[in-house]
C-alpha positions as CSV (number, residue, x, y, z in Angstrom):
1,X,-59.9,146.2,-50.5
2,X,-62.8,144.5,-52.5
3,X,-64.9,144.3,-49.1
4,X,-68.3,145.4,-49.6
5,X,-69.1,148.7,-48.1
6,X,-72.1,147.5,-46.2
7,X,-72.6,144.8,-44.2
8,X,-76.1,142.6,-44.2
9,X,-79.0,143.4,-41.8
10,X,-78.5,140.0,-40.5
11,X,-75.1,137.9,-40.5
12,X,-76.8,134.5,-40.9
13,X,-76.6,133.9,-44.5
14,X,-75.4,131.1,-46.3
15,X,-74.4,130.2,-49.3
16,X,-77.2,127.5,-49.6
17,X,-81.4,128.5,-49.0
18,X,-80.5,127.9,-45.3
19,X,-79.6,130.9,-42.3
20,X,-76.3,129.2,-40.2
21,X,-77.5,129.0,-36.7
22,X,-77.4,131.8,-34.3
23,X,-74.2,131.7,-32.5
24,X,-72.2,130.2,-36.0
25,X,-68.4,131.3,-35.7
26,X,-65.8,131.3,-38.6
27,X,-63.3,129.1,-36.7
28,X,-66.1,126.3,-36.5
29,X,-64.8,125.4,-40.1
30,X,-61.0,125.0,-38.6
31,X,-60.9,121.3,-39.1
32,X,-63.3,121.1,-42.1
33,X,-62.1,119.6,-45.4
34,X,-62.9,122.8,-47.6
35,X,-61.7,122.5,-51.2
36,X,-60.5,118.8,-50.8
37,X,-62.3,115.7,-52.5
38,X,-63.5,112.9,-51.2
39,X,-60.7,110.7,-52.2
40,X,-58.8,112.3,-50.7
41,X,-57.0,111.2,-46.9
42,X,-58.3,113.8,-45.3
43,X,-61.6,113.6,-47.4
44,X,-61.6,109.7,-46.4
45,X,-61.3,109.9,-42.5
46,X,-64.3,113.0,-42.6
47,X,-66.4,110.0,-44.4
48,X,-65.7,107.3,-42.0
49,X,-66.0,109.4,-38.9
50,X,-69.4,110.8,-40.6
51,X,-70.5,106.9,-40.7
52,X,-69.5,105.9,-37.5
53,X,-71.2,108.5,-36.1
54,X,-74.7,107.8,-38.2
55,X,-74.0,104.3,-37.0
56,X,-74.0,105.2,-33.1
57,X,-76.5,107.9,-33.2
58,X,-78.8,105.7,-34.6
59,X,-78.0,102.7,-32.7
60,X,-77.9,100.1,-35.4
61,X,-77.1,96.7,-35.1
62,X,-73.3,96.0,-36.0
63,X,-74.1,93.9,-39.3
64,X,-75.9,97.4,-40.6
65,X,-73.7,99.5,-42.5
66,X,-74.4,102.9,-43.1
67,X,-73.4,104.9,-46.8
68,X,-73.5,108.0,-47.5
69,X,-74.4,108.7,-51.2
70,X,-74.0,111.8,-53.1
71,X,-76.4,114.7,-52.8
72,X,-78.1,114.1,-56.0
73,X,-81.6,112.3,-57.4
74,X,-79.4,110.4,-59.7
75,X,-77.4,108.7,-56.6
76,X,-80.6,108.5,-54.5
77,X,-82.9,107.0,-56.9
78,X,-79.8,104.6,-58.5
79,X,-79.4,103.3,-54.9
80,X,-83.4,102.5,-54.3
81,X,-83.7,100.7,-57.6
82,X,-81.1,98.3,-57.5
83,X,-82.2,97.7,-53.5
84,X,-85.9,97.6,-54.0
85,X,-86.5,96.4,-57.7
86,X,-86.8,93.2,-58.8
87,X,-89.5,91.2,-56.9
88,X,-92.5,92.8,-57.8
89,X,-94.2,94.7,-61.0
90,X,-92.9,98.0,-61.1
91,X,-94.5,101.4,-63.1
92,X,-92.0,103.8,-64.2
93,X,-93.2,107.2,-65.3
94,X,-90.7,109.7,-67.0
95,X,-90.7,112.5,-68.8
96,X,-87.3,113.8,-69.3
97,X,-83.8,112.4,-69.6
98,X,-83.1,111.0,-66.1
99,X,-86.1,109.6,-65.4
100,X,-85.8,107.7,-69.2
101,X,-82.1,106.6,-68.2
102,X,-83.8,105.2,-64.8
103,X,-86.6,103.3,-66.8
104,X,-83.6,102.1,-69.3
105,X,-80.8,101.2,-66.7
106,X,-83.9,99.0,-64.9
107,X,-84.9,97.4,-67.8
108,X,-81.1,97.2,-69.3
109,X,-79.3,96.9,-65.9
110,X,-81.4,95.4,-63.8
111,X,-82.9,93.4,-66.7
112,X,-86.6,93.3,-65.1
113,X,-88.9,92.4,-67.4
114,X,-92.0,92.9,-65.1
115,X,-91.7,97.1,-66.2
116,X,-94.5,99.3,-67.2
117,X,-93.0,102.6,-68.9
118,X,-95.7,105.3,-68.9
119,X,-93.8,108.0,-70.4
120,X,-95.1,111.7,-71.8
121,X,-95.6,112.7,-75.4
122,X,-93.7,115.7,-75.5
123,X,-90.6,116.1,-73.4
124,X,-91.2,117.7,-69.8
125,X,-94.7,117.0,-69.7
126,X,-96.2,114.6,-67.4
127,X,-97.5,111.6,-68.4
């Protein structure tokens, strides 16, 4: 049947470094968007209901709008630079490929010219 033989000690695994909580049921995941992108309708409303949510819970004023970016230091740190760069001298340290292509899309992108680069010799070693 493919099912493994024996089951875990404890049930609350997941597929990520995190236990589910105690209590965690299958059918919790009955009206989750597995396996569909976000571009998608369904994917779409899941977003917006997730931001108006983030919205109330937090209790922002109604000229704040919340985003939700994707789990990733390249969406992150893309989103900080071209919110928070600009008026003041700025550092940027890097030592491999993404943090060169953040010093370059600042300079570049952004076109600041008020950039220090302080970069490593050798790739992957810190400046």
């Amino acid at each position: 049947s493919g099912k493994p033989a024996v089951k875990p000690a404890c049930p609350n695994f997941s597929s990520g470094p995190c236990a589910k909580r105690p209590g965690w049921r299958l059918d919790a995941l009955q009206d989750a968007a597995l396996g569909r992108s976000h571009r998608s309708s369904v994917g779409k409303r899941k977003l917006e209901e997730c931001i108006d949510l983030t919205h109330e819970l937090l209790g922002l004023p109604k000229d704040y709008v919340v985003g939700v970016v994707p789990a990733s230091d390249t969406g992150a740190v893309e989103m900080v630079m071209w919110s928070m760069l600009g008026e003041r001298p700025v550092d940027i340290c890097h030592w491999e490929s993404f943090g060169k292509g953040w010093f370059e899309d600042a300079v570049k992108e952004l076109k600041l010219d008020n950039v220090t680069e302080i970069t490593a010799e050798r790739y992957g070693q810190l400046p």
